[in-house]
C-alpha positions in Angstrom: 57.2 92.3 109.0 57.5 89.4 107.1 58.4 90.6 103.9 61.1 92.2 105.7 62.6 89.1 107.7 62.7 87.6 104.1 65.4 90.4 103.4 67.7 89.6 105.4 67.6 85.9 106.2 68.2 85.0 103.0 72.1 86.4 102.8 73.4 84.0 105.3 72.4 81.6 103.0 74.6 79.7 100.6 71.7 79.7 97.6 72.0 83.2 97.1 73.6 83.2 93.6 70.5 80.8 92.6 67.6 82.9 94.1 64.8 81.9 91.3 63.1 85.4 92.4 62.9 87.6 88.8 64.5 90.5 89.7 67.4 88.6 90.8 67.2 86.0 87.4 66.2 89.4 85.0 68.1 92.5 87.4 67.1 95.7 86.8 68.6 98.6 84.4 68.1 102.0 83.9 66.4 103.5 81.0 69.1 106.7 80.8 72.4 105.2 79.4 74.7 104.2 82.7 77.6 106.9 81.5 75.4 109.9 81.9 74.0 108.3 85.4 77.5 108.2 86.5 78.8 111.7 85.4 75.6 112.6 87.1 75.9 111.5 90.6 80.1 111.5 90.7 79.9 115.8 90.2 78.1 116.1 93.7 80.4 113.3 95.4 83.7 115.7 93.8 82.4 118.6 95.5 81.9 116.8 98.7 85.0 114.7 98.7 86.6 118.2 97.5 85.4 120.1 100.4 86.7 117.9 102.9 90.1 119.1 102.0 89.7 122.5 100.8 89.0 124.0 104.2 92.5 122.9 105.9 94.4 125.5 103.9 92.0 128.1 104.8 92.1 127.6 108.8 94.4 130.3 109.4 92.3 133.3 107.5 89.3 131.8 109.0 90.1 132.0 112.3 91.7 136.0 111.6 88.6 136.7 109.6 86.5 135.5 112.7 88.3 136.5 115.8 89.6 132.9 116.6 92.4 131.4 117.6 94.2 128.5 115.3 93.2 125.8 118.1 89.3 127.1 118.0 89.6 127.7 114.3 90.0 123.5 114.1 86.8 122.7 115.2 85.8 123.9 111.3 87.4 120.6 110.5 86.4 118.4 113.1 82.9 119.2 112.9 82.4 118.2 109.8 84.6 115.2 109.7 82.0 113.6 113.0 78.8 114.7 111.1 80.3 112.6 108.0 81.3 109.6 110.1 78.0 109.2 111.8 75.8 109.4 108.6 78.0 107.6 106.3 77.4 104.0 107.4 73.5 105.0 108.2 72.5 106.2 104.5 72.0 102.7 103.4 69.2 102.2 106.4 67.7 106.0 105.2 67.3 104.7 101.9 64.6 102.2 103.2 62.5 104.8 104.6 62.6 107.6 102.0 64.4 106.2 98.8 67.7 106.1 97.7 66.8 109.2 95.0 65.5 111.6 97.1 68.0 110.5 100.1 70.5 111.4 97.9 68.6 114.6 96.7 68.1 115.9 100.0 71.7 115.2 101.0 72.6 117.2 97.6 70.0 119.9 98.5 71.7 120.4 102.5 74.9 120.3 101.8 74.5 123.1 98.8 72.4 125.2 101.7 75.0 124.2 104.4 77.8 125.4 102.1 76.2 128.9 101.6 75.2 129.5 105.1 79.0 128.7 106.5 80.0 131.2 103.7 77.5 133.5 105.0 78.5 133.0 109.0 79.5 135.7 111.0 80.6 134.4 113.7 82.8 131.2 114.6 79.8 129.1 116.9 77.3 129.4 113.6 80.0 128.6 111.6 80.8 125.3 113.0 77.4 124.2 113.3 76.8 124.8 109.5 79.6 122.5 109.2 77.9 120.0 110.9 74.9 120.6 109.1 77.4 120.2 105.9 78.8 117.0 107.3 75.3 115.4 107.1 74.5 116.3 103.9 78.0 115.2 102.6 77.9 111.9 104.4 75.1 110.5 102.3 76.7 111.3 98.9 79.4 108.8 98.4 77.7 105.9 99.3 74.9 106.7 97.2 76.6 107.3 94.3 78.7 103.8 95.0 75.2 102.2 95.4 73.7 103.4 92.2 76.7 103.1 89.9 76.7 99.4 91.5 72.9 98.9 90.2 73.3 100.7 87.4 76.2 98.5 85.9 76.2 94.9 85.1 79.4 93.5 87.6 81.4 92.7 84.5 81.5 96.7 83.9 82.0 97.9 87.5 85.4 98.3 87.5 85.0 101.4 84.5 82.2 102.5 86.7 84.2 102.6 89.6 86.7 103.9 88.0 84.8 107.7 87.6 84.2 107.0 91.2 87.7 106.6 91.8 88.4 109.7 90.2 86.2 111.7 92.8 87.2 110.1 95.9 91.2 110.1 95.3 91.4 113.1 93.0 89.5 115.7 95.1 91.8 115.7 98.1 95.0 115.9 95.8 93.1 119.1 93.7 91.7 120.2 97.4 94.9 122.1 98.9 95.8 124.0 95.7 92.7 125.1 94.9 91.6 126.4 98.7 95.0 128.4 98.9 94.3 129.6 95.4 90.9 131.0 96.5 92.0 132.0 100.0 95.2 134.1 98.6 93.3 135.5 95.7 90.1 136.0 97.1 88.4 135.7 100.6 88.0 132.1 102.3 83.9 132.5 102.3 84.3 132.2 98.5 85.6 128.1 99.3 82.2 127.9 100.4 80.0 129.6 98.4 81.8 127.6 95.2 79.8 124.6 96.1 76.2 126.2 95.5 75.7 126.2 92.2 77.1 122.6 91.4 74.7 121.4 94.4 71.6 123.1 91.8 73.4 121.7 88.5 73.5 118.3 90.8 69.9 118.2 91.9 68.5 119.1 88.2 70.5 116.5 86.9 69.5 114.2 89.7 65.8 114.6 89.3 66.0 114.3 85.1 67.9 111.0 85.1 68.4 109.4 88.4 65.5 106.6 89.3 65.4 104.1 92.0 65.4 100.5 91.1 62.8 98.3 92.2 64.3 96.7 95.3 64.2 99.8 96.6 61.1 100.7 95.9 59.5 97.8 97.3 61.7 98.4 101.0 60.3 102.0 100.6 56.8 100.6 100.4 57.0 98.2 103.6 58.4 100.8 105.3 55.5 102.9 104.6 52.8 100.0 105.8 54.5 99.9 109.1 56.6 96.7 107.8 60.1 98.4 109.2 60.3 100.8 112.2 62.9 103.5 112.5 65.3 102.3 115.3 66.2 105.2 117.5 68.6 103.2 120.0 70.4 102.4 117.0 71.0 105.7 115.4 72.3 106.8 119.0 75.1 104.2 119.4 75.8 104.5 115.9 76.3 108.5 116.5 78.0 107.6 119.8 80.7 105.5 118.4 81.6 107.1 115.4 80.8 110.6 116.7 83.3 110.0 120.0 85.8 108.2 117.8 86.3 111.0 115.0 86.4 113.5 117.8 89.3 110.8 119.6 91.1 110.8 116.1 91.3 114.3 115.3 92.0 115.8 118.7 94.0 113.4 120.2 97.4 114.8 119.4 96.6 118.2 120.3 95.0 117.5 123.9 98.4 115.2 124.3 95.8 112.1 124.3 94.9 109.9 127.1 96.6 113.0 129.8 93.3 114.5 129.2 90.4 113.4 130.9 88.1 114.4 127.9 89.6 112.3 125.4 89.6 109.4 127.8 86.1 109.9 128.2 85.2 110.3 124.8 87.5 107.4 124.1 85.3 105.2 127.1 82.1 106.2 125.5 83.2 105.1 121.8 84.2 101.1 123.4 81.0 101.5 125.2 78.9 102.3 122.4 80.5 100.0 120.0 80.4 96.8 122.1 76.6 98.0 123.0 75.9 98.1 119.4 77.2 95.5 117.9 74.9 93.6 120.8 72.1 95.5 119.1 72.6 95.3 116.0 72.7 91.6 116.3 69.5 91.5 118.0 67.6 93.0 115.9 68.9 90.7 112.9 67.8 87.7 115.1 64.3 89.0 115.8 63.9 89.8 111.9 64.3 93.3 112.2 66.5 96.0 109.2 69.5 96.6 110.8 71.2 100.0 110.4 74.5 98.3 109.8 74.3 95.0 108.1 76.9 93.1 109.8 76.4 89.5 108.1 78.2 91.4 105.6 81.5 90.5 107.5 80.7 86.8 107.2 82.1 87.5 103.8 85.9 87.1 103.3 86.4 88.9 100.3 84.1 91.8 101.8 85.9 91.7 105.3 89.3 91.9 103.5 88.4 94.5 101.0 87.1 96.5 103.8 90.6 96.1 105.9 92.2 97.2 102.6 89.8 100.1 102.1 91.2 100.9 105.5 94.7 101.1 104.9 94.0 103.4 101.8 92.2 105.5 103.3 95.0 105.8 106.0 98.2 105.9 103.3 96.4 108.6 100.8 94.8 111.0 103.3 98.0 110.3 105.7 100.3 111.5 103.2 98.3 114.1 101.7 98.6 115.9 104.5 102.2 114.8 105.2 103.5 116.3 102.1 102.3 120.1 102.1 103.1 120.1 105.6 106.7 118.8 105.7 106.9 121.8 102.1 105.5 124.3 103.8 107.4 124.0 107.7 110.7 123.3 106.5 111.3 123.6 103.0 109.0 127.2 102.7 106.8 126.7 99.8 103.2 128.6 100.1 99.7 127.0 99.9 99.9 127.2 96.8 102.7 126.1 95.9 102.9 123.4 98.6 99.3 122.3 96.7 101.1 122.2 93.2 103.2 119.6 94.4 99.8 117.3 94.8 98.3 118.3 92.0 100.6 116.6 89.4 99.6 113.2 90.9 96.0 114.1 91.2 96.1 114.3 87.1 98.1 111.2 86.7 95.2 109.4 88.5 92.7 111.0 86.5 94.8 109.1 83.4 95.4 105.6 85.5 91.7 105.0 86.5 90.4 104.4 83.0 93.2 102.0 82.5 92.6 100.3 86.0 88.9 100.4 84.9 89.2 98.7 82.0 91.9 95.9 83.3 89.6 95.3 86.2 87.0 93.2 83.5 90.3 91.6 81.9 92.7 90.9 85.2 92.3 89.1 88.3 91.4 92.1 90.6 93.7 90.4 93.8 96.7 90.9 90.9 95.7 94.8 90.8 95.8 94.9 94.5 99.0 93.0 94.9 100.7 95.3 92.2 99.0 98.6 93.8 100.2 97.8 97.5 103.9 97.0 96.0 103.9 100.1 94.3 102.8 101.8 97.3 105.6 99.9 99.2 108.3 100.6 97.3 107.3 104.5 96.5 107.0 105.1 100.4 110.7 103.4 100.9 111.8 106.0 97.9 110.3 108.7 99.4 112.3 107.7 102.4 115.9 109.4 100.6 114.3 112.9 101.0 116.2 115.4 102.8 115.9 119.3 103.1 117.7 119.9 99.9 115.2 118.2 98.0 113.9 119.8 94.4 110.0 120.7 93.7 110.7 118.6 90.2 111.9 115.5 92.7 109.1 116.1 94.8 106.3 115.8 92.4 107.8 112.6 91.2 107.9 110.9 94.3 104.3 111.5 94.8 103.4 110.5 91.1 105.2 107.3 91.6 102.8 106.7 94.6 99.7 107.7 93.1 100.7 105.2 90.6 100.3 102.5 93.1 97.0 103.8 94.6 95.5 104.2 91.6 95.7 100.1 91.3 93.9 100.1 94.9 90.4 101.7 95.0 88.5 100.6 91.9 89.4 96.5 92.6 88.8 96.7 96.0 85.5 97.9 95.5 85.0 95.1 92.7 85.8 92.5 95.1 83.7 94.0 97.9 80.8 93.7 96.0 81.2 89.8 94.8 78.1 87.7 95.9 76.5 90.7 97.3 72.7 91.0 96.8 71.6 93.5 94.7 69.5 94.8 97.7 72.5 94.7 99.8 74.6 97.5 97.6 73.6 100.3 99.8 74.9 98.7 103.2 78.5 97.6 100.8 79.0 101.0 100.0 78.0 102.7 103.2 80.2 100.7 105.3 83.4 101.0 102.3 83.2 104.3 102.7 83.3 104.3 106.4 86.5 102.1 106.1 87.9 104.9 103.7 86.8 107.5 106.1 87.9 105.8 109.6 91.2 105.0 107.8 91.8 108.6 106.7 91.4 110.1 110.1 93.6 107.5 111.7 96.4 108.4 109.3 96.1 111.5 110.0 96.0 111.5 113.4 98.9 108.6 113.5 101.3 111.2 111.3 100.3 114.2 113.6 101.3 112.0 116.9 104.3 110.4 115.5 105.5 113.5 114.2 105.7 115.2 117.4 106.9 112.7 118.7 109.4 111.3 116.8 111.0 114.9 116.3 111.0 115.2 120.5 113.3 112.1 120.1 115.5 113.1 117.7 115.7 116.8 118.7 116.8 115.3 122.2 119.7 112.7 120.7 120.7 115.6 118.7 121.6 118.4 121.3 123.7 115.8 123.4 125.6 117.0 120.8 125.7 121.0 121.4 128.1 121.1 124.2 131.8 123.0 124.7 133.3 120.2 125.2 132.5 119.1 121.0 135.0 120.6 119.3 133.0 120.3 116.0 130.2 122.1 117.7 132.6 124.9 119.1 134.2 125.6 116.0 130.8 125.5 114.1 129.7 128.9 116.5 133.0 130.2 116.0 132.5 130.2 112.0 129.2 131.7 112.2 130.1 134.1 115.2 132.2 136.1 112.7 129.2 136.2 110.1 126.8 137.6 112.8 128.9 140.3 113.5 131.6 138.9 116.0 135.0 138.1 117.0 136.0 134.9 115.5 139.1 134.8 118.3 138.3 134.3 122.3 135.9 131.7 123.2 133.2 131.3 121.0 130.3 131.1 123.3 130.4 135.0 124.5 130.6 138.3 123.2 128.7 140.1 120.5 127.6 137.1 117.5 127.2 134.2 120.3 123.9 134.2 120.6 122.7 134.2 117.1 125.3 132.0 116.3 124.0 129.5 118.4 120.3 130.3 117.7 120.9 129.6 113.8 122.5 126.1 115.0 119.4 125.1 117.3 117.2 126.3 114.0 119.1 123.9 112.0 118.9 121.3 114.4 115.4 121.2 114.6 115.0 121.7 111.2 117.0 118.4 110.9 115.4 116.5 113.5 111.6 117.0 112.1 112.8 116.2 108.3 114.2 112.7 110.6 110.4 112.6 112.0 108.9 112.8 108.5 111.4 110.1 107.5 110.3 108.1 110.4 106.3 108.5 109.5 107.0 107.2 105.8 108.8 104.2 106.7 106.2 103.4 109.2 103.8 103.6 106.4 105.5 101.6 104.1 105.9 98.8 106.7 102.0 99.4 107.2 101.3 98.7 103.5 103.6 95.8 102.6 101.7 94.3 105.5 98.9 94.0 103.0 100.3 92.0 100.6 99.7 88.4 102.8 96.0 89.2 103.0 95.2 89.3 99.2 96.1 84.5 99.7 92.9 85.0 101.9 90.8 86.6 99.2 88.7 84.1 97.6 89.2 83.5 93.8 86.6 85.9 92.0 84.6 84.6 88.9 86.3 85.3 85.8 83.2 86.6 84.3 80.5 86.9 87.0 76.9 87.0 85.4 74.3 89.3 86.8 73.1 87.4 89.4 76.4 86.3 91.0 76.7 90.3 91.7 73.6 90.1 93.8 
């Protein structure tokens, strides 16, 4: 046990940048150049990152093709999104016990299986359990990848590093809706599925030929082995508690009209519960010398406590209005999946240009500059986005949401450089895990904030609206008059009875509504834009980064 305690004691230090142990003076490097490492690991994170998107367009011939209804059908979705948020912030402890290369080879190996037994399920029970199944194995692939691209680059080239990364993680649910209703109109939904197999085999060959642990790893693998660290079973449960209860919290929240139902107050009881009993835990088991599953001395860190508050709020702006957008095309302006999915996918490739560029400034620019200019962009692009009405044009459409994927391009691959400044090398898996998390937790919150204030915005304006839709508005009167005659009606008499009346008046309501959810989507986006300028003040906090870290003041 003591060559564990001397793991972890030794980052609340302030001598960590001058550790005189060699692999800290003389870090470790890969014998495979770092590119092909990279291209290696970021396929398998694409497909997963990919597959947490794909699946939303398909919900409707899923639950048809399964004898489901659209409310049951959901479950495909929330399954896996609380099988990803339990193991996402535990791979870095996994790691210890088995490696981070076969952790992430095993995660590679279930999800590929997982994928081809959901496309395989007959029923909608088995379905949703190999989604769960799915979940685990897709949980583990991010933060590995992060973790290894962070060993196997010196700091000064993380940013291009994290910049293939970047292209995974923000790319992948941009490409996700287009290509799903592609597949699902073309095709049969099982196919969404069964797509993800044989980049899973490409993924582990690779994996095995190139991919090698380095030896920090190694040497946690081998106390682990003598006995040195002990799997903590109280641990996993809280962890799986919390995060389990609060993804299920976040994504059915809405629909069960929240807090009126006595499930999601008990699920939301047992998520404080669990947390608060956690973090105890977790902070016991530091004090008695103990691996803890989540590192939380991390958070004694400003720049890694900021960057994860930032990592939040992308999450909760790009998978927010990811979903925002097709929706709001598809309800009131009538573009198909696909089509609603094409709108994305123009921004999805201007990324794919911007994060070389953001790469490469990231080793030449303050990072806190990058941020600054990202979160304005954002700002400014949700406050534009905020002069769309129903008339709007698919051409002005895919420009608004290029102008904000300009902005969030500038946001993912610095805040990952500054979250790992002054880490130990030995500490990259726990950075990474718990990044991720934040990316994760924020992306179901947006979510789950646009679907409630949505509904509920719309109920308010709906309701100042009809005020309106009385005999005694002359404006209103004449309005069913007009349309009385085009129905079919006589324009003279009163215009509230006789043949026309009623779909007269049925086409104004439709209207109405129609005008009172484009007010709600207008509502959500400034909401958001208040939500990201609010970011800008924290970047004074971040602590002035090296201007040319060396190797050791990575680690």
């Amino acid at each position: 046990m003591a060559a564990t305690t001397l793991e972890l004691p030794a980052q609340l230090s302030g001598a960590e940048a001058h550790d005189p142990h060699p692999a800290v003076e003389k870090p470790w490097r890969p014998r495979i150049n770092p590119w092909i490492i990279a291209m290696t690991v970021t396929l398998a994170t694409f497909m997963e990152v990919l597959d947490s998107s794909i699946a939303n367009v398909a919900l409707p011939h899923i639950a048809g093709g399964l004898g489901a209804t659209q409310d049951e059908a959901t479950w495909v979705l929330t399954a896996y999104l609380v099988a990803n948020a339990i193991i996402l912030p535990a791979g870095a402890y996994m790691t210890t016990f088995i490696g981070r290369k076969k952790f992430y080879m095993i995660c590679v190996a279930l999800f590929g299986i997982s994928s081809a037994l959901c496309g395989f399920a007959p029923s909608l029970p088995i379905l949703i359990f190999c989604r769960v199944l799915q979940g685990v194995g897709g949980g583990g692939l991010a933060p590995s990848e992060q973790a290894i691209l962070a060993d196997t680059f010196p700091p000064e080239k993380r940013g291009q590093a994290f910049a293939m990364y970047g292209l995974a993680v923000v790319c992948a649910p941009a490409i996700g809706p287009t290509l799903g209703g592609y597949i699902t109109d073309n095709f049969d939904w099982r196919w969404i599925f069964f797509l993800n197999v044989p980049i899973c085999l490409l993924s582990l060959f690779l994996t095995s030929r190139i991919v090698e642990d380095p030896p920090y790893v190694q040497k946690q693998v081998a106390i682990s082995q003598k006995g040195g660290i002990k799997l903590d079973f109280l641990g996993f449960g809280l962890l799986g508690l919390t995060f389990g209860s609060l993804e299920f919290v976040l994504d059915k929240g809405q629909e069960d009209d929240w807090f009126s139902s006595h499930l999601i107050a008990f699920f939301t009881v047992a998520c404080i519960v669990a947390f608060v009993v956690m973090i105890w835990w977790e902070l016991k088991q530091l004090r008695e010398g103990h691996r803890p599953i989540l590192n939380l001395t991390l958070f004694k860190r400003r720049n890694f406590s900021i960057s994860f508050l930032l990592m939040f709020v992308l999450g909760f702006s790009l998978y927010g209005t990811t979903i925002l957008i097709p929706q709001l095309v598809q309800t009131l302006l009538g573009y198909t999946a696909e089509l609603a999915g094409l709108v994305l996918s123009p921004a999805g490739l201007m990324m794919m240009c911007m994060m070389p560029v953001v790469g490469f400034l990231s080793s030449k620019v303050d990072p806190r500059k990058l941020i600054a200019y990202g979160f304005i962009m954002l700002t400014v692009s949700l406050v534009t986005m905020h002069t769309m009405d129903l008339s709007i044009s698919y051409g002005r459409l895919v420009f608004l949401r290029c102008f904000q994927a300009s902005g969030l391009a500038f946001l993912f691959i610095p805040i990952n450089t500054i979250a790992y400044i002054g880490v130990k090398q030995s500490e990259n898996n726990d950075v990474s895990g718990l990044t991720n998390l934040a990316r994760n937790i924020g992306g179901s919150c947006g979510t789950a904030f646009m679907a409630t204030m949505l509904t509920r915005r719309t109920a308010a304006h709906e309701n100042n609206m009809v005020r309106n839709l009385t005999t005694g508005n002359p404006a209103f009167m004449n309005q069913v008059a007009t349309l009385k005659g085009m129905f079919g009606g006589h324009t003279s008499g009163n215009p509230m009875v006789g043949s026309g009346s009623h779909s007269a008046q049925a086409y104004i309501y439709n209207q109405l509504h129609r005008q009172a959810a484009m007010l709600g989507y207008l509502d959500v986006i400034q909401y958001m834009s208040i939500f990201c300028a609010c970011m800008i003040p924290l970047l004074f906090f971040i602590p002035r980064p090296p201007k040319h870290a060396s190797p050791s003041a990575g680690h």
